[in-house]
N, C-alpha and C positions, 0 to 999 in steps of 0.2 A: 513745627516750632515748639522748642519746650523752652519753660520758664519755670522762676522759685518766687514762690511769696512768702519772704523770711517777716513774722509776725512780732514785734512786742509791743505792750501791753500800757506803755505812760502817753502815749500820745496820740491814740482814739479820741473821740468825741464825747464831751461829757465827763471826762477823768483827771482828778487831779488828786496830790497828795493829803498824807494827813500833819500835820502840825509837829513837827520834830520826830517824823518820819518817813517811809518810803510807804509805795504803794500798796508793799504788800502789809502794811500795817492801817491802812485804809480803808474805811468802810464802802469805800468805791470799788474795792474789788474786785468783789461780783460782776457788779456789772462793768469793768472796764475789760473780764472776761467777754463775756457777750456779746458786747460793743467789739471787741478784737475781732471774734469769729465774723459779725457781720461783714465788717471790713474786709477780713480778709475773701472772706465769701462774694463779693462783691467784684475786688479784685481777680479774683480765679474765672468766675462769670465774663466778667467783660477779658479778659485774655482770650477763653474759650470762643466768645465772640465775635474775636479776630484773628480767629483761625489756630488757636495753640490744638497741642496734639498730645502733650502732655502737661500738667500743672502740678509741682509740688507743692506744697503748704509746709511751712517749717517754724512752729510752735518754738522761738527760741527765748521765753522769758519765765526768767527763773525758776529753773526746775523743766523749764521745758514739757511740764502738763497742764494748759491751760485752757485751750477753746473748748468750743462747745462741738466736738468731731464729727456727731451726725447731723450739725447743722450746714456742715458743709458742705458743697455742692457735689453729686456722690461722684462724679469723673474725678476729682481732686486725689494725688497721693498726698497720703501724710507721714511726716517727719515729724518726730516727738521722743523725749526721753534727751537720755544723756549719755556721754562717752558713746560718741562715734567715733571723734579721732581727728574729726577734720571739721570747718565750717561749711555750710550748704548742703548737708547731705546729701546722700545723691546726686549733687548736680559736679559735670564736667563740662569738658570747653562747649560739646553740640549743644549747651543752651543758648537760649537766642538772647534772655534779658533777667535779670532781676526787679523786683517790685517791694519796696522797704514799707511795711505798713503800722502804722501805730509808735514808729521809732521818735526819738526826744532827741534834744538838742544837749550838747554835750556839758562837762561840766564847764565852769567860769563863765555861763550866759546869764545874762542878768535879765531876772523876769522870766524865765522859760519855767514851764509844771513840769520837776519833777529834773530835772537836767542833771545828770552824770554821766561819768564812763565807766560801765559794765559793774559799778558797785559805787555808791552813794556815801557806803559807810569807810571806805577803804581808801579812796585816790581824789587827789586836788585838781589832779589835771594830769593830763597824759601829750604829751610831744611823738611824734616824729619827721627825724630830721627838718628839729627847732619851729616846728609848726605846731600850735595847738592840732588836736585830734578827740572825735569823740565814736560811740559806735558803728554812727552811719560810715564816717568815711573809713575806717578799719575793714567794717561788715562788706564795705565798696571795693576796696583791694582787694581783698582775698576774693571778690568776683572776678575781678578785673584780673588778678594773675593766671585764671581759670582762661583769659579771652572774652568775659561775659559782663556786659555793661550794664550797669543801674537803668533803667528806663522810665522810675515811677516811683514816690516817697508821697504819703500821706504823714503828716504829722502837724503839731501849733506852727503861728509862724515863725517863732524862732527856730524850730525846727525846720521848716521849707527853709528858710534862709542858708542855713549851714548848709544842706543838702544843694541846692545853686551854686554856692561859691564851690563846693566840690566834685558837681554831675553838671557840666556846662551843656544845657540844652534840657536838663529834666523836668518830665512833664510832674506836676505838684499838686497835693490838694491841701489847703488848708483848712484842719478839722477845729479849730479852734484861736479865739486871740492869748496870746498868755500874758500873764500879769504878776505873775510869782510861782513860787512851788507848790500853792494851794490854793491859785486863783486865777480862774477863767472865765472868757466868756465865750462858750460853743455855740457853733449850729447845731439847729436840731441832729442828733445821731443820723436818720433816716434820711435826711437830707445830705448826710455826707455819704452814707451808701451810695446812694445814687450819683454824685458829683466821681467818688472815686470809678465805677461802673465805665462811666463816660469820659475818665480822665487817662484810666489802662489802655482803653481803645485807642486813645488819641496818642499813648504814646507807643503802641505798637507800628502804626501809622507811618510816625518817625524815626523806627529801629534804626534804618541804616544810613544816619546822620549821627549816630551817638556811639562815642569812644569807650572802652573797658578805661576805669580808671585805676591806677596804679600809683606807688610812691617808686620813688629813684632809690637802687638798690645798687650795694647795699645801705641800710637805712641803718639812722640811730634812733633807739624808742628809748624814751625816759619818760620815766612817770615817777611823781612828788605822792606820795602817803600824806595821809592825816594824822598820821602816827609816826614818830622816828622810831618806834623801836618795831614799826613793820617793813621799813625801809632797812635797818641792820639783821633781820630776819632775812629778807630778799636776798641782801648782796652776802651772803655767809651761806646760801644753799650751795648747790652745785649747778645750776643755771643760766651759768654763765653775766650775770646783773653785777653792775660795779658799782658803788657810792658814790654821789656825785658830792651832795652832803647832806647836812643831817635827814632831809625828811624826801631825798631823790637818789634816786638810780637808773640806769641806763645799761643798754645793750645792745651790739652791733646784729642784725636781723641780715639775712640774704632772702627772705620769704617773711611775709604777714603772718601767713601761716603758724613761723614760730613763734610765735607767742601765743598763743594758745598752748 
């Protein structure tokens, strides 16, 4: 059995923003670094566990250089950096499951730390086909076009929440209660090591009761700017993006994939 544990970095334990910023302008930083790696270490542990045979780790928040590499457990491959070309690196259909760790709850959640889609500074909310959407269920599709099912999301609870309405049956850890974009109240870190630990296993357990999730193809994606004059940037590329109006645009997709 092979699996990915696609890592980012707002929704570990103990992290939250800073005050008319994002994370990476927080002095939690560091350590919501650190905190990721255990996580994620944690997650890769208990897969190995239950019987995985390979584990990738895939370092995907901002910039995609962030854990702490030799903390992790050393059977782990690691995926890091930029411009591969595709989402999940290395992984194709023979994976058995994905594991979403540290992921946040999308934008327009009220009271979730830190909650956007893929830029904080850039987008109000992102659709497809006329359903809100944020990274988990995107990062979900493109497994799920692969054949390869979500099995496991650590993240606050608005983040488990989103992550249920769209992984029906996923096993969840919740690392934290949220309360805003700079206010939480966590478990200890080290207590949620361990919950995630014994949370992987349990949903390896029940791999083959859990569906690849997918959107109905083809799909329309539209996403609203915080900006109108990055919304008439967008639709005036070559990208195929059309104006919906002033602050949205939209595009007919046959794969998740493209958009990236």
């Amino acid at each position: 059995m092979k699996f990915v544990v696609a890592v980012d970095c707002e929704g570990v334990a103990c992290v939250v923003g800073s005050p008319g910023g994002s994370l990476n302008q927080s002095r939690d930083l560091e350590f919501a670094k650190l905190q990721a790696t255990r996580e994620a270490n944690a997650a890769a542990q208990g897969l190995f566990a239950a019987g995985a045979t390979q584990v990738i780790v895939w370092d995907n928040h901002n910039g995609s250089l962030n854990l702490h590499y030799d903390l992790l457990d050393k059977r782990c491959d690691i995926a890091l950096g930029v411009d591969f070309g595709q989402r999940f690196p290395g992984m194709d259909s023979s994976f058995a499951g994905v594991a979403l760790i540290g992921y946040h709850a999308m934008d327009n959640t009220q009271n979730a730390v830190i909650c956007h889609s893929f830029s904080s500074a850039s987008y109000q909310w992102m659709k497809i086909n006329g359903q809100e959407v944020g990274e988990m269920a995107i990062d979900g599709a493109v497994a799920g076009e692969r054949g390869v099912p979500v099995l496991f999301v650590a993240s606050d609870d608005k983040g488990v929440a989103e992550a249920r309405r769209f992984f029906p049956g996923v096993e969840t850890v919740t690392t934290k209660q949220a309360f805003g974009w700079n206010a939480a109240i966590s478990k200890h870190p080290k207590r949620v090591v361990a919950e995630i630990h014994e949370g992987v296993q349990r949903a390896v357990a029940k791999l083959d009761t859990l569906q690849p999730f997918t959107f109905a193809s083809p799909m329309t994606f539209q996403i609203r700017f915080k900006r109108l004059e990055a919304a008439q940037a967008a639709s005036r590329n070559a990208s195929g993006w059309e104006r919906v109006d002033a602050y949205t645009v939209q595009r007919r997709l046959t794969s998740i994939q493209d958009y990236f």
